[in-house]
C-alpha positions, -999 to 999 in steps of 0.1 A, spaced: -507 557 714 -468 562 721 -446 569 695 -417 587 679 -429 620 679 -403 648 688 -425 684 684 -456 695 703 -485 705 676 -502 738 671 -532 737 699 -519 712 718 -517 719 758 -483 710 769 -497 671 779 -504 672 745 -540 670 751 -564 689 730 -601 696 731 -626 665 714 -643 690 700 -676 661 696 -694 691 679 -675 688 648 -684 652 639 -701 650 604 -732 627 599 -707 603 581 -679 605 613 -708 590 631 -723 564 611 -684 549 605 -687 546 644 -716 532 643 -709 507 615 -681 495 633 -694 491 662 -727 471 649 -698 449 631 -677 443 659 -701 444 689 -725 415 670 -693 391 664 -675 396 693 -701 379 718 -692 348 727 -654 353 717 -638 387 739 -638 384 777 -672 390 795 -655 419 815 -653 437 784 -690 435 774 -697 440 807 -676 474 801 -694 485 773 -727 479 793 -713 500 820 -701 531 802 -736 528 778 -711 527 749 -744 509 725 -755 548 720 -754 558 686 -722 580 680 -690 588 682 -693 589 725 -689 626 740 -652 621 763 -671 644 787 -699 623 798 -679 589 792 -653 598 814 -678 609 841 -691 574 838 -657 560 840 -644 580 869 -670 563 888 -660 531 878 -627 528 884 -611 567 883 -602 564 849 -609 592 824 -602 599 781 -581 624 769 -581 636 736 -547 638 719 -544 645 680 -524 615 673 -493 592 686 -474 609 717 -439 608 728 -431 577 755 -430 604 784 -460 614 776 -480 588 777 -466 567 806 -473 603 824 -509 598 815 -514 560 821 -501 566 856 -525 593 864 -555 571 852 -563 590 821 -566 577 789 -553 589 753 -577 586 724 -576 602 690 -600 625 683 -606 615 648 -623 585 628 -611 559 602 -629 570 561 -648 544 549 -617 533 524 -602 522 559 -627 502 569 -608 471 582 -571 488 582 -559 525 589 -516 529 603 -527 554 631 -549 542 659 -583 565 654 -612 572 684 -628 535 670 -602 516 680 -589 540 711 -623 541 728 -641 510 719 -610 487 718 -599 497 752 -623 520 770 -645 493 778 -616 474 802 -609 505 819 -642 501 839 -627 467 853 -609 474 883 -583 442 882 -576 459 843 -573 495 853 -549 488 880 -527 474 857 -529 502 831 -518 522 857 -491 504 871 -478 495 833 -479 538 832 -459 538 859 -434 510 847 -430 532 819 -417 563 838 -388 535 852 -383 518 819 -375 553 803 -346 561 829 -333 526 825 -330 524 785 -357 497 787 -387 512 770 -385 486 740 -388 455 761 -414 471 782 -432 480 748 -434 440 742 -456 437 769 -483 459 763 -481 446 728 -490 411 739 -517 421 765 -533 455 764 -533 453 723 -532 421 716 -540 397 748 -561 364 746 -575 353 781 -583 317 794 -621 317 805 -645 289 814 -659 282 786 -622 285 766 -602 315 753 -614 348 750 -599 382 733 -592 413 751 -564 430 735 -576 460 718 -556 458 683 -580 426 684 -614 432 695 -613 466 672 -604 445 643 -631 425 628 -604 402 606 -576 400 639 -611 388 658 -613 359 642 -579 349 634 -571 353 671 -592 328 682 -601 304 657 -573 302 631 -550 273 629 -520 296 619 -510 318 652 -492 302 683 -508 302 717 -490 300 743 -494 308 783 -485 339 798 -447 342 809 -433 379 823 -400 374 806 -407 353 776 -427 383 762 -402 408 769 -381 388 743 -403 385 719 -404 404 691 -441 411 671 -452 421 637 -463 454 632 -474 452 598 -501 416 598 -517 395 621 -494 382 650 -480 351 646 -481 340 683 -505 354 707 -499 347 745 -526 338 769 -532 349 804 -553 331 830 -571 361 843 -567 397 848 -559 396 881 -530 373 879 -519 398 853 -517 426 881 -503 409 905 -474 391 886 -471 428 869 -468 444 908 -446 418 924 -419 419 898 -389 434 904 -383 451 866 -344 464 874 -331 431 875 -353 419 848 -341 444 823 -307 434 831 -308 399 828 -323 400 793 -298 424 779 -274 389 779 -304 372 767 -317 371 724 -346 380 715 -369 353 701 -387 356 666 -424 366 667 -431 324 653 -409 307 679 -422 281 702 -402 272 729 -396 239 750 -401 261 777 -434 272 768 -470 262 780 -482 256 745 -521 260 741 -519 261 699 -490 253 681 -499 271 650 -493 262 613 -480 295 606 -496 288 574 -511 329 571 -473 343 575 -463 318 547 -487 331 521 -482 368 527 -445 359 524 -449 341 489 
């Protein structure tokens, strides 16, 4: 929910929050919700990461609706602490890192029109609260949403905000996780995105390849298709604890000598779960 965005709007509080407002929601706000949700709830079962049903369970986001902030956050506060904000759109950097590290949540308070369906530019409350609320009930998961929040504040002072970008890219939005029974989504651009859901997991074009710390943070991704390589971790509390015990200051430095690496590349370095065909990026090229 971070972006360029250099002017506070009218009815904004200075953290850019602003009321939901839930009463507003039209009959048609809610059935949208509700039609993505049916859509995306029935197919991801057996493909995202049992912590995240287990979230949705949790927070009793199966209600009809567009979910009331007020009572969800009270449910996710005893979770984990965690609570949703409502903001009226993307947020300056600051911002946001300010609200990651104090456990709260930004969401949009407004929903995708049925012509947008399967693609809108602007994250909306669908893919805000449904894509990543759910994971915010997982302790392992919330800890690291707040310690990324707090990375933030440090990347901003040392001009490394873009590289620390790349790494919520390939986890919080678009993240695949090894499970027992094989790979499972968790990202949020993913598991909101009934098309990106599929391709994720079970087409032969994207690269899969094992979580590395650095390897991300030189990797570029596309912003405008499906990603091209998707990177894997073995569990969420690996994630954590490889995200706490690095050292990020000397990190940054190192790869400002260092290129970036295209969002296709497959290294000799890599663990390489898919090597992927590519074959999706091809056509939309042609």
């Amino acid at each position: 929910m971070s972006g360029v965005v250099d002017f506070l709007p009218e009815g904004a509080a200075a953290d850019w929050t602003i009321p939901q407002d839930w009463q507003r929601y039209t009959a048609a706000d809610h059935a949208m919700w509700d039609t993505l949700f049916a859509r995306q709830a029935g197919m991801l079962r057996g493909r995202v990461a049992p912590e995240f049903l287990a979230g949705l369970d949790l927070l009793r986001m199966d209600k009809p609706g567009i979910p009331d902030f007020e009572a969800l956050s009270e449910r996710l506060m005893n979770a984990t602490g965690w609570q949703v904000v409502a903001v009226p759109g993307l947020v300056p950097d600051a911002v946001f890192f300010d609200h990651l590290a104090n456990r709260r949540f930004v969401a949009g308070n407004f929903i995708r029109t049925p012509d947008q369906l399967d693609y809108l530019e602007e994250p909306d409350v669908f893919h805000d609260v449904f894509g990543h609320v759910p994971l915010l009930a997982h302790p392992m998961f919330a800890d690291y949403m707040q310690a990324y929040g707090r990375g933030g504040q440090r990347a901003a002072g040392m001009g490394a905000i873009e590289r620390l970008s790349r790494l919520y890219w390939y986890t919080v939005e678009f993240g695949l996780i090894a499970g027992a029974d094989g790979l499972r989504l968790y990202g949020a651009g993913i598991v909101s995105s009934f098309g990106e859901s599929h391709f994720a997991l079970e087409d032969a074009s994207p690269n899969r390849i094992g979580f590395d710390l650095k390897r991300i943070m030189r990797t570029r991704y596309r912003i405008d298709d499906y990603q091209q390589s998707y990177f894997v971790i073995d569990s969420f509390e690996d994630l954590l604890r490889q995200t706490l015990e690095t050292d990020f200051a000397p990190l940054y430095d190192a790869l400002e000598a260092e290129p970036d690496h295209a969002p296709d590349a497959v290294l000799a370095s890599d663990r390489v779960i898919t090597r992927g065909t590519q074959a999706h990026a091809a056509a939309q090229a042609d």
